[in-house]
N, C-alpha and C positions, 0 to 999 in steps of 0.2 A: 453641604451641597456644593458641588462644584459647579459651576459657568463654563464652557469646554468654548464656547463660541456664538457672539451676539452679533443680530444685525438688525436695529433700529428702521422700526418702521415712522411712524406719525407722533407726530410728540402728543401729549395728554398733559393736561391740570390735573393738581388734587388740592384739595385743604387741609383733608390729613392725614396721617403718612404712616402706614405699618407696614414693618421691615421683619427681615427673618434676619436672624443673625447666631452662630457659634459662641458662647460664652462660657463655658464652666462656672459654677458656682453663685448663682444669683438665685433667687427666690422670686416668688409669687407677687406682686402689688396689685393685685385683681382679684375682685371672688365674688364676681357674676358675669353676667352673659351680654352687658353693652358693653360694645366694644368702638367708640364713637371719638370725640373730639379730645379728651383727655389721656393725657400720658400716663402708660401702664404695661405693668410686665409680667409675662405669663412665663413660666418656668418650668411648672408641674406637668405631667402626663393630664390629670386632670381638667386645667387650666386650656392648655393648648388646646386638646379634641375640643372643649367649650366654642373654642375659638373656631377652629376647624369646619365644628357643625354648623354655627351661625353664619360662616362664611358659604356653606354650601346652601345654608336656607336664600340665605339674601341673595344669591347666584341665580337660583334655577325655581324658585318658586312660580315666577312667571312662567314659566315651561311649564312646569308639573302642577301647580298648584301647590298652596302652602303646607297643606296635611302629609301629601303625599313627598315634599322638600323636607318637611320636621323627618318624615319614617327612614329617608335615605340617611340623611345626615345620623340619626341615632342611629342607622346600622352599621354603617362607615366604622363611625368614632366608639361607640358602645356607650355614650356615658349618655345622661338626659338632656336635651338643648330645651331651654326654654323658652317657652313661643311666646314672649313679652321680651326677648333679647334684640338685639339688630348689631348690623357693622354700618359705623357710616357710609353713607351712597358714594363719599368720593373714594374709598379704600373698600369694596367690595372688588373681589378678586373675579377677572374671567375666566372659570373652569373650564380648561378644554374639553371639545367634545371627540369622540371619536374619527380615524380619517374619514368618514363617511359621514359623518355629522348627524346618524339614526339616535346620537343620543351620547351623555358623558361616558368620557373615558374612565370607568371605572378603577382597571387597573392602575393608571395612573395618580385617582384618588387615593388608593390603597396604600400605594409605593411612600404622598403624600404624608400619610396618615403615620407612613412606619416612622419618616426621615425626623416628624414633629415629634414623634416621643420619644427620642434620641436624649440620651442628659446631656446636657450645654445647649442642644436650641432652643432657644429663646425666641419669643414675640416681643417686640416693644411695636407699641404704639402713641403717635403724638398727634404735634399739628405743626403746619407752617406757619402759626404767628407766634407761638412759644419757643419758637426755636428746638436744635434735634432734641431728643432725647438724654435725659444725663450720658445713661450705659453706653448709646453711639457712641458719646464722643469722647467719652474712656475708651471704648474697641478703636477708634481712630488713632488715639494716641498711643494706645500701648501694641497698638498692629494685633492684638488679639480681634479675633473670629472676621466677620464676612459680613457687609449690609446689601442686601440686593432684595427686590422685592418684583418678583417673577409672572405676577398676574395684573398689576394693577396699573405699573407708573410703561410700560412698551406696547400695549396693546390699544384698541382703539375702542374696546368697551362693545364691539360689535353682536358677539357671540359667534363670530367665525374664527376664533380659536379651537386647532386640533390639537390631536398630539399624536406621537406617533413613535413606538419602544423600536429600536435596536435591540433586538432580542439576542443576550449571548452579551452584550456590551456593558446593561447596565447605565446605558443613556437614553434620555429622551429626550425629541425635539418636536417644540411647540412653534405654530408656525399660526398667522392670522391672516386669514386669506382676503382681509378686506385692507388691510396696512401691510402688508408684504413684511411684519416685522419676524423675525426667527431670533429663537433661543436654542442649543442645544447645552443640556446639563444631564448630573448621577448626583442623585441621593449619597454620597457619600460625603464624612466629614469633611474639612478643611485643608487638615493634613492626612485624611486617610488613604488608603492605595485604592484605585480603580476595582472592581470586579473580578476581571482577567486581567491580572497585571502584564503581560507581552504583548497588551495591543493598546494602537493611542486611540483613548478615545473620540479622540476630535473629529475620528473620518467614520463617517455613515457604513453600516454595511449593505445600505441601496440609496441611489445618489436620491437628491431631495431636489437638483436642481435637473431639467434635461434641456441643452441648447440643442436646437433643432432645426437642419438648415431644410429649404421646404423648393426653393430654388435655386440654378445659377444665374436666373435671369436679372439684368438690372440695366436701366439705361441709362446713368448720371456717369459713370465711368471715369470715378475718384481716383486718382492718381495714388493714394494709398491703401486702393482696397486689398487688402490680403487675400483676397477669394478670387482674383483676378476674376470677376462676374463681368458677362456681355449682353448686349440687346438680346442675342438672338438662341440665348442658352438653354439648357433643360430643365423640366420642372422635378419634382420629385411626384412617383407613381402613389395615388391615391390610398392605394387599396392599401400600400407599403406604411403609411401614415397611419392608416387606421387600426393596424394592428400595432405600429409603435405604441401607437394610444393604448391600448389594452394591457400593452405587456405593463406599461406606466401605471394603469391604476392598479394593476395586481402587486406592485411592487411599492403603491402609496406613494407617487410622487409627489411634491405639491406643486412647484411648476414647469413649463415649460416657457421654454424661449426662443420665439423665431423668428430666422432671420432669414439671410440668402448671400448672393443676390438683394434684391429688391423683394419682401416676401408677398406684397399685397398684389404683386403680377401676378401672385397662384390664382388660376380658377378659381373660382367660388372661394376666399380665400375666408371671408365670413362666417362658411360654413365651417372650414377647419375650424376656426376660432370657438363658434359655438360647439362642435364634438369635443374638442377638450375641455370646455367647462360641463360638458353633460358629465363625462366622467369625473368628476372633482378637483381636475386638474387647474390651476390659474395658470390662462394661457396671459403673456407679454410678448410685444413683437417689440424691432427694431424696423425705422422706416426712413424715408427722405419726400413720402409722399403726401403732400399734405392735402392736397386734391380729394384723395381714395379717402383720407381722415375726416373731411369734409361729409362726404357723399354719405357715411355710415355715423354719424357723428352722437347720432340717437341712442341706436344699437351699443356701441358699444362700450358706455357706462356699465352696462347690464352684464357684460360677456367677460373683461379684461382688465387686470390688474394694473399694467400699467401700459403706457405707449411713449417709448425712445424717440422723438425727432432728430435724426443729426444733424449736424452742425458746421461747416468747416468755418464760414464768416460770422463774425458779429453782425453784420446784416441781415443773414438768416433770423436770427434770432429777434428784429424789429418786425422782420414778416410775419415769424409765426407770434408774436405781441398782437399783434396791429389784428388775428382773427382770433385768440384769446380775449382781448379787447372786446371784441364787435357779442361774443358770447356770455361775458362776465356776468349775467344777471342769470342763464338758463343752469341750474344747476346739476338736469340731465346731461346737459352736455361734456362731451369728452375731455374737455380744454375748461377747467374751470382755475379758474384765479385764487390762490392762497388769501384768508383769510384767517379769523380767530374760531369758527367752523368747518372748515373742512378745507381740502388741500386738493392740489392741480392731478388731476390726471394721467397730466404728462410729465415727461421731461423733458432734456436736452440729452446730446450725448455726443461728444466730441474727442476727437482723435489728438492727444497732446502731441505738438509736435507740425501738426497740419496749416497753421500761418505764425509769422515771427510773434519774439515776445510781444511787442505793442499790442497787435490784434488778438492777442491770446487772451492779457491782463484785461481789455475791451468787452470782450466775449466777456468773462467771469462777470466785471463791471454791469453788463445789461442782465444777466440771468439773476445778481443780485438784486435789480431796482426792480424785475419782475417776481420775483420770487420763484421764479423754476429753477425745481433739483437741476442739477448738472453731474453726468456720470462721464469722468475722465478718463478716454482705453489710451492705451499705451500703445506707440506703433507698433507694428506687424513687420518681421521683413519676408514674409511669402506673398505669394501672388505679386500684385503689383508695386507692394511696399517695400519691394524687395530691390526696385529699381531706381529709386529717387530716395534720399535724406532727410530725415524728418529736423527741423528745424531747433534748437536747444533752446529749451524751452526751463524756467525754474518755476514749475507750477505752485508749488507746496508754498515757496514767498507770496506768488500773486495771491492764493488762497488765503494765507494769513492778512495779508494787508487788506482786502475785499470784505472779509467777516464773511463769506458768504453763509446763506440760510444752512442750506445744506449739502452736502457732495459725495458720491461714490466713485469707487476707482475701481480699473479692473483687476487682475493677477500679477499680468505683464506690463503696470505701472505701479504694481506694490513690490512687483521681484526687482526692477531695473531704480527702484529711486531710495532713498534713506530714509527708513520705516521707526526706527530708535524709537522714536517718543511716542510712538501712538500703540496705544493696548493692543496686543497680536491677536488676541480675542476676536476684532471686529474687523480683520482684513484676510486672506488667504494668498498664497506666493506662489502655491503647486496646483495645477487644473489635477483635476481626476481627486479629490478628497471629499469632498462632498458632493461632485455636479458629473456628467459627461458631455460628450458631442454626438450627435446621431446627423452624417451628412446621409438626406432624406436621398439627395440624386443619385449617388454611389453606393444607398444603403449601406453603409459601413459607421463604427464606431469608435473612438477615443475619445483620449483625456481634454480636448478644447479644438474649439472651430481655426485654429491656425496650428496644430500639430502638423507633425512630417507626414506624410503620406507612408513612409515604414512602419509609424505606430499604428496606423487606422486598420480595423479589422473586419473582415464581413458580417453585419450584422445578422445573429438568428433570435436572441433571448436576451433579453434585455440583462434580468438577473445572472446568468454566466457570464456573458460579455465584458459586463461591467468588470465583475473580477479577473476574468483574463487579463485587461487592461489594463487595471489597478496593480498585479504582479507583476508585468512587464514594464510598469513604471516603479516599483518599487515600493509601492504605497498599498500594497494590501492589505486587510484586514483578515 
């Protein structure tokens, strides 16, 4: 199995710990069906599907009920699951289900099913008060095979796990639409070749992400906005949004991202938000409105994946504390406070570069003591960023010295800063490889919300669009 590209949503506990891993030549230490706190190792075709089926019982029994979870699993795997077996509760895997969520992604169980009877994959299983597993920590030191464990320790346990094939690729990407965490991986060995070897697999052949501007209007009139956005600007045509919507779910996007302008000035902007989740989509905005966040504050638990507050002072960030604070107990509410249960909301989201280092290293300092993510964009030099210097700034020190919880970055602060030590896995440098732009006012389309005005093209179809764009940058599949 290859990992082509990880993005970490919500952390998870376990107690105890099964791993997939690449080994050649190991054998069996197992020859029944619990699969629980003791260290053990599955080898055989056999062994595995054993594992495979109790893993799908313990999954979905709740859905289906357990006669009808035994009948899937033994048709899956072919071999007999024993209905006296179990996986511990804390390593039972969440199977994705299909984008639509009518039910598992079979195919992708299938694919499952083939990758495990492969010779050399192996199952180990242990616990975290035993310490890893022997074979781990032989695979660790001889850099023989792979440990990653793809259902258990990235997702939030919800059952809004999808998945979703690259047909032609040979990849698929499982995405959880209640932790925003995404996987994209192939069933292929460790050293094996991709499927179609002349393509990378890393980039989607339909984007997964769609930024979505919905207006130009905004009245904070930030001296770095790239969008050069005014009081008195355009919105984007309704009618024009809702068929974006469509062409999106025909194409299984999982989110979108909207911004502007100021996007909560759209009309009825709620309702946008609601049409995107009716189609499957996890809509996320970017805002500076906390008022508007306020007014809806109920709602939109139910609706939205996540919500951006910007940022430019560490002062901001005591305001939006100070009604984080006043809500910390209401757990519907929008703005909820990290905890050893569940996790905020929202975040922050700040423009590097936007006040001198003091105020910067400040900023990071208060978003630590509060526990809100912090997502770092990288200046812009169009629109208005184009007119003023952004401040030099050595973010990646203050980050380390801060410890902060957690942090994202954008493109154009992973292209412009010294990447070296961090797995290439969990960052992207090129817009247009997994995501696009759709500006809703100009209807037109490219690879990110600050491309040149030369790249952007009239939008008609989402699915060709995309690819025009992707060839004319160079990155097509």
């Amino acid at each position: 199995m290859k990992i082509h590209n990880l993005r970490l949503g919500f952390a998870c506990n376990s107690s105890s710990s099964h791993s997939l891993i690449f080994l050649p030549g190991c054998s069996d230490d197992h020859n029944y069906q619990d699969f629980g706190w003791d260290c053990f190792t599955l080898a055989s075709p056999e062994a595995k599907m054993g594992y495979l089926g109790q893993q799908i019982v313990s999954s979905v029994s709740r859905q289906l009920g357990k006669d009808p979870a035994h009948a899937l699993a033994m048709a899956i795997t072919g071999v007999e699951i024993d209905a006296d077996g179990y996986v511990d509760h804390q390593s039972v895997w969440t199977l994705p289900k299909t984008w639509d969520e009518r039910g598992l992604d079979t195919d992708f169980l299938y694919a499952l099913r083939d990758y495990l009877k492969r010779d050399g994959v192996v199952v180990l299983g242990g616990n975290d008060n035993d310490g890893d597993h022997p074979l781990a920590e032989t695979d660790r030191e001889t850099g023989e095979g792979k440990d990653f464990s793809i259902f258990g320790r990235w997702t939030d346990g919800s059952g809004r796990l999808v998945a979703r094939r690259d047909k032609g690729l040979g990849t698929w990407t499982l995405f959880d639409r209640n932790s925003g965490a995404k996987v994209r991986l192939s069933f292929d060995t460790p050293d094996g070749p991709p499927k179609v070897p002349h393509v990378d697999v890393a980039k989607a052949t339909a984007p997964e992400l769609v930024d979505v501007k919905v207006t130009d209007r905004c009245p904070y009139e930030c001296e770095h906005c790239y969008q050069g956005s005014t009081h008195d600007a355009a919105h984007a045509d309704r009618a024009f949004l809702d068929k974006l919507l469509d062409d999106l779910a025909e194409e299984q996007v999982f989110e979108v991202a909207y911004g502007g302008g100021e996007p909560t000035t759209y009309p009825n902007f709620i309702q946008l938000l609601m049409a995107t989740r009716e189609r499957n989509i996890v809509p996320n905005f970017t805002t500076r409105n906390l008022g508007w966040i306020q007014k809806f504050a109920d709602e939109l638990p139910k609706i939205v994946g996540r919500v951006a507050f910007s940022v430019d002072f560490p002062e901001e960030i005591d305001r939006l504390e100070q009604y984080l604070t006043l809500r910390k107990d209401d757990k519907k509410s929008v703005f909820r406070i990290h905890n050893s249960s569940y996790d905020s909301l929202v975040c922050i989201q700040h423009v590097v570069g936007a006040v001198p280092q003091d105020q910067f290293e400040r900023l990071i300092n208060l978003a630590e003591k509060h526990y809100i993510d912090i997502t770092l964009l990288g200046w812009k030099t169009t629109g208005r960023g184009g007119d003023s210097a952004p401040h030099k700034i050595d973010w990646r020190g203050a980050i380390d010295r801060a410890e902060i919880y957690r942090i994202h970055i954008d493109t154009a602060l992973a292209r412009s800063s010294d990447m070296s030590d961090i797995d290439k896995r969990t960052y992207h440098t090129t817009e247009g490889s997994v995501s696009c732009y759709v500006d809703g006012v100009q209807q037109k389309v490219g690879p990110s919300s600050y491309a040149s005005s030369l790249v952007m093209r009239p939008y008609t179809r989402m699915n060709d669009d995309w690819k025009k764009v992707r060839v004319e940058r160079g990155i097509a599949v």
